[in-house]
C-alpha positions in Angstrom: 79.5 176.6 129.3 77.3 174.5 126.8 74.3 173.2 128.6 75.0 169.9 127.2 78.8 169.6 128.2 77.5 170.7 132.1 74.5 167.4 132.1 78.3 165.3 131.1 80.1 166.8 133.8 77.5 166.3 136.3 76.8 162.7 135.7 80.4 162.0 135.3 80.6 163.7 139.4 78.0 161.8 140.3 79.4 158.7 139.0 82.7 159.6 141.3 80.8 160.4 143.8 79.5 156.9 143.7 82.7 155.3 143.4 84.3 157.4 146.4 80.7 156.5 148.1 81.7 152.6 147.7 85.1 152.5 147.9 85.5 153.9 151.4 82.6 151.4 153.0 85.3 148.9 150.9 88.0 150.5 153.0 85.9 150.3 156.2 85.1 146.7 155.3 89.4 145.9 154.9 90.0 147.9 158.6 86.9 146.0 159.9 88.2 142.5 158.6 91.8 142.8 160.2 90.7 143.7 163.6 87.9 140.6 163.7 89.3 136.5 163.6 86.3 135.6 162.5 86.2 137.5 159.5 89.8 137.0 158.9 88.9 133.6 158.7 86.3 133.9 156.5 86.1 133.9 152.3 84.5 137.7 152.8 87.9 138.7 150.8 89.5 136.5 148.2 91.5 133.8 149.3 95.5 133.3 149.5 94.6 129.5 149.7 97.8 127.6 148.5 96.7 124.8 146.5 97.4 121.7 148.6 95.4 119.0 147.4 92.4 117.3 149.8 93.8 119.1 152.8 96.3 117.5 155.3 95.8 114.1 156.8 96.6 115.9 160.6 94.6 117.9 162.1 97.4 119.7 163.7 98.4 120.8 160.3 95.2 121.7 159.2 95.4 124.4 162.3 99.0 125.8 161.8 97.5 126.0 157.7 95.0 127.8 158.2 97.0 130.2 160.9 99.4 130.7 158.4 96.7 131.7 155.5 94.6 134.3 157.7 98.5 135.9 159.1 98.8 136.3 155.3 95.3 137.7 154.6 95.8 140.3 157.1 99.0 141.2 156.1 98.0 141.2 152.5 95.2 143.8 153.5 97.5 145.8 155.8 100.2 146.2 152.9 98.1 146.3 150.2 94.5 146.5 149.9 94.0 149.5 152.5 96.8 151.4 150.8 95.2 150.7 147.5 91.9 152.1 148.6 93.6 154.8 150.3 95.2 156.2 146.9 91.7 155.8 144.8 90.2 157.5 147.9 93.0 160.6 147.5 92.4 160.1 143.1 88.6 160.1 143.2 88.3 162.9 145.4 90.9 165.2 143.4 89.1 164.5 140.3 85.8 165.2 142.0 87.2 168.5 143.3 89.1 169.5 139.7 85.6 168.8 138.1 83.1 170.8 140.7 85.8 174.1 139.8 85.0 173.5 136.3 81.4 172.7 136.8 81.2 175.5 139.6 79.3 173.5 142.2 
């Protein structure tokens, strides 16, 4: 193989390597998030907020609200995001694999 075509394939593993590298601490971060109320509650992941206006004049509404949007974060992460970052998981490390045959690493 042409020296220069091996230098391509190696910084394109290394830059899947990064990606699988950051994408499962993002995975840990979503598993992490669902089993803590605090960070469910928190803007660590992007928001389902509704938009409502000012906010509710009860506070007793403010409460069920906000119940209601952190049940939906979790689901959304449950159903969505961890399944999402389980299939680039399963992608990047095939295409790391298919390119360390070619690159015989």
């Amino acid at each position: 193989m042409e020296p220069r075509k091996v230098v391509v394939l190696e910084k394109r593993l290394i830059k899947l390597n990064h990606k699988l590298i950051s994408r499962e601490a993002q995975l840990h971060l979503l598993h992490e998030t669902t089993n803590n109320d605090l960070l469910l509650k928190s803007r660590i992941l992007s928001s389902v907020h509704p938009k409502v206006g000012k906010g509710y004049g009860y506070m007793d509404l403010e409460m069920k609200k906000a119940a209601i949007l952190a049940e939906a974060r979790k689901r959304i992460i449950l159903e969505c995001s961890i399944v999402e970052a389980n299939r680039d998981i399963l992608k990047l490390g095939k295409e790391i694999s298919d390119l360390e045959k070619v690159t015989n690493f």
